[in-house]
C-alpha positions in Angstrom: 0.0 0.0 0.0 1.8 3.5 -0.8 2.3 6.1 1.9 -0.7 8.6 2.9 0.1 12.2 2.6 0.3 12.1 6.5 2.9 8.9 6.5 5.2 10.7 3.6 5.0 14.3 5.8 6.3 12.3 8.8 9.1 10.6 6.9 10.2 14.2 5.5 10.1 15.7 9.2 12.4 12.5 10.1 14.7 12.8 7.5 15.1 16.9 8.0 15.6 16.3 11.7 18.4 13.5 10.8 19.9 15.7 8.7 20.6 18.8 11.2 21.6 15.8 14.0 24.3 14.8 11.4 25.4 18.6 10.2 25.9 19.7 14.3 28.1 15.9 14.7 30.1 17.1 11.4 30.2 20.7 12.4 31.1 19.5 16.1 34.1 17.5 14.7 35.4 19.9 12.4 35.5 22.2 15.2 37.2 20.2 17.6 39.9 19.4 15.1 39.9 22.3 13.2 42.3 24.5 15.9 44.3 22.1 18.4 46.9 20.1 17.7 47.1 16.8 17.5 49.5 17.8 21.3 46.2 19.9 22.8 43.9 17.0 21.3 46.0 14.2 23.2 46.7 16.7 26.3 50.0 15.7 26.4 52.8 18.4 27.7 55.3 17.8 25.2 55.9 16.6 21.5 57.4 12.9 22.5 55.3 10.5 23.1 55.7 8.7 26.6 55.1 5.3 25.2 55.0 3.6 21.5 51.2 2.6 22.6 50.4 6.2 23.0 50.9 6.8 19.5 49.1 3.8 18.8 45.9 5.0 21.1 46.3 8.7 19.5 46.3 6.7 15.8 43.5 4.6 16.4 41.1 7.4 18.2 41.8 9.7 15.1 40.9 6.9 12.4 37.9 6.0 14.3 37.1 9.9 13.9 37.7 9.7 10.4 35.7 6.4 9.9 32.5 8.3 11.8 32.8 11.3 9.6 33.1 9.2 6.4 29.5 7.4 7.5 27.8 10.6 8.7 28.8 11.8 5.2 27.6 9.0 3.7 24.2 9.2 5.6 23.9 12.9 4.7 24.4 11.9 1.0 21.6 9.1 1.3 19.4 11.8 3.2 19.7 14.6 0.7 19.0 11.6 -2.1 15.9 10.6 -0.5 14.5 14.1 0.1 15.3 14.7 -3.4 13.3 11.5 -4.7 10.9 12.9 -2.0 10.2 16.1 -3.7 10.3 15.0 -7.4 8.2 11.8 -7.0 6.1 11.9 -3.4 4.0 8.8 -5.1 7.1 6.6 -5.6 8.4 7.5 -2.3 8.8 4.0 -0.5 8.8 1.8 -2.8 11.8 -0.3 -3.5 14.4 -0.2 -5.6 14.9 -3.6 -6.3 11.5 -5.3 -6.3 9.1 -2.8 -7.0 7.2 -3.5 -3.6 6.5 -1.0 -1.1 8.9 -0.4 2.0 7.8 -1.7 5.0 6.5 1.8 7.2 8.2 1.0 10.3 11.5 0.4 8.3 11.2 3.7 6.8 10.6 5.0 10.5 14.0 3.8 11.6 15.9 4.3 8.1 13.8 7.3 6.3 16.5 7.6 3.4 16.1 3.7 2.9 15.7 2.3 -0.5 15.1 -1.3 -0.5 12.8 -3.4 1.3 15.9 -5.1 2.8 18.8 -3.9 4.3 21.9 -4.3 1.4 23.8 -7.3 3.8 20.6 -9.1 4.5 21.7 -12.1 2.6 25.2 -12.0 4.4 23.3 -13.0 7.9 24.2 -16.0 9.7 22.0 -18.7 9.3 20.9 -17.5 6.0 20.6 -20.1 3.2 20.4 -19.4 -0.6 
């Protein structure tokens, strides 16, 4: 059954509000970053690291920033996509990519931007037989 007018005007509120949480998180980070030094970030008092694992820990904790920056990015690309197909083409909102069949409501309540009826890995689950 296709989304109401109501259903498709609470998706768009969802996806708007996802998109501002993800802009502050990337404006957040750029800001922390953007005017320390790696020495301020770390809080350390001097430019030699104590211990090889502290360069390690200081490595690791900026390529998990990079990796959460990369997704948000990603997210904000699938948001702007699905406000676009929104706008364009309300009365193909929701349905799927793949199949043709409408998207479940409640999974376009927890992923608005989705465009399948499954999620992309659902055939890499554990259990799963082809």
């Amino acid at each position: 059954m296709p989304l109401t007018s109501a259903q498709r005007r609470q998706i768009e509120q969802r996806l708007v509000e996802e998109r501002a949480r993800i802009e502050r998180s990337l404006d957040r980070e750029v800001d922390i970053h953007s005017g320390d030094t790696e020495q301020d970030r770390a809080g350390d008092l001097s430019l030699m690291p104590l211990h090889q694992a502290d360069v390690g820990t200081d490595m690791m904790a900026q390529e998990v920033d990079a990796s959460n920056a990369a997704r948000m990015s990603r997210e904000l690309t699938e948001i702007d996509l699905a406000l676009e197909r929104l706008y364009r083409h309300p009365e193909r909102f929701g349905v799927c990519e793949d199949t043709g069949a409408d998207i479940p409501l409640e999974r376009l309540r927890i992923i608005p931007w989705a465009r399948t009826c499954r999620p992309a890995n659902d055939d890499a689950r554990p259990g799963k037989t082809r």
